[in-house]
N, C-alpha and C positions, 0 to 999 in steps of 0.2 A: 535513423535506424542504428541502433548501436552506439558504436562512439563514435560515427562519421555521419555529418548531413547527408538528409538528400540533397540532390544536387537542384538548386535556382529554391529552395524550400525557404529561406531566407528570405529573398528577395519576394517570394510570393507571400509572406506574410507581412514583409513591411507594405506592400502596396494594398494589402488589404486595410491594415492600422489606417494608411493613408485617407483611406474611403469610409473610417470609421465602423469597422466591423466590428464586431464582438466577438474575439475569437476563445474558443473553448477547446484546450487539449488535453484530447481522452487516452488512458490508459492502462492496458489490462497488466500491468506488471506492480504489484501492490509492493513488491523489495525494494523499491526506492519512496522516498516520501517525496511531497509538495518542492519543500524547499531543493533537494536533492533535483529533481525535474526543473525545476525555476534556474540552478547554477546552470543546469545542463544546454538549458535553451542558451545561456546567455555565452557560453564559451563555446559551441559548438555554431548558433548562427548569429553570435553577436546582436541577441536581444533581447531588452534591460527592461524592456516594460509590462511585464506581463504578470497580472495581478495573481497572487494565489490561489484566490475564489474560482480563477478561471482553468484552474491544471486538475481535474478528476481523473483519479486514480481506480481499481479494482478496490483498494482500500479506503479510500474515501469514501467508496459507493457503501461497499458494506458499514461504514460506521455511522452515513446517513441514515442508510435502511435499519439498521439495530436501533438508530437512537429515536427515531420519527416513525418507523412502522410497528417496531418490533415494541417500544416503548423501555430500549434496556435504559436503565437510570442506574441501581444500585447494585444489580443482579451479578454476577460470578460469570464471568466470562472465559471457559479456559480455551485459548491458541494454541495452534502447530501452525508455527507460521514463522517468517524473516522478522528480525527486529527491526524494520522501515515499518512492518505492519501494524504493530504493535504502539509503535509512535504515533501511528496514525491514526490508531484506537483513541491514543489518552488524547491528541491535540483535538480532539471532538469531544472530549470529557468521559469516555468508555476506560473500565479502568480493566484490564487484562492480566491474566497469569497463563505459565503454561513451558510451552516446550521452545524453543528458540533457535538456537544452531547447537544443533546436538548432531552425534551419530546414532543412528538406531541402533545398535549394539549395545546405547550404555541408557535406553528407555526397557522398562523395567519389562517381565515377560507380559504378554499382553492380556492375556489369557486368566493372570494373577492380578489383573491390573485393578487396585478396588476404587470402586467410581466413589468421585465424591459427590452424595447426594443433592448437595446445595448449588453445586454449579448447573444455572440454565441454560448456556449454552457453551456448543464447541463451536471454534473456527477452524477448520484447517485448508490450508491454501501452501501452495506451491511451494519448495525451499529445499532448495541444490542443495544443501548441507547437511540435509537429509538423506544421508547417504546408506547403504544396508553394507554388513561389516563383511571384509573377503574371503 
């Protein structure tokens, strides 16, 4: 949780490896990517072997769901969203534009805002740096 284990969370995952589990770690915070999650396991409970297939993200789901339900392949994709998200668009082949770490003070008035007709969809997901101006 954070940047400290839980406490024996380590150990209860090596004894599972041990018994040949299949372990799959789910997460609803799409601002870090696969790889970012993978350092995280390895310095926080010192462990090295956990495949990427196996770390689902909020963002991985969505780029599943886009690319396999939704059938996006070449479509306009525009984001409000963390640049992990974004990456984790394109490592799925989703190719994204859009809004990234901005302040809302310097996204244009809303209200003026001209849609661009071509784009099928919007993502927008969480992102602290979306901040509203003082």
């Amino acid at each position: 949780h954070g940047d400290k284990a839980i406490e024996g969370a380590s150990s209860a995952i090596k004894v599972l490896q041990a018994h040949k589990k299949q372990l799959i770690f789910v997460s609803n915070n799409c601002g870090k990517t696969v790889d970012q999650l993978q350092h995280k396991l390895k310095t926080l409970l010192n462990i090295h072997n956990i495949p990427s297939k196996s770390i689902i993200t909020s963002g991985v789901s969505t780029a599943i769901y886009l690319k396999f339900k939704m059938n996006v392949d070449t479509e306009k994709v525009f984001l409000i969203a963390q640049d992990a998200f974004q990456k984790t668009l394109a490592d799925h082949g989703i190719k994204s534009f859009g809004l990234g770490p901005v302040e809302i003070k310097q996204v244009p008035e809303w209200q003026h805002f001209e849609v661009d007709k071509s784009v099928k969809y919007v993502i927008v997901s969480y992102d602290p740096s979306l901040v509203p101006p003082n």
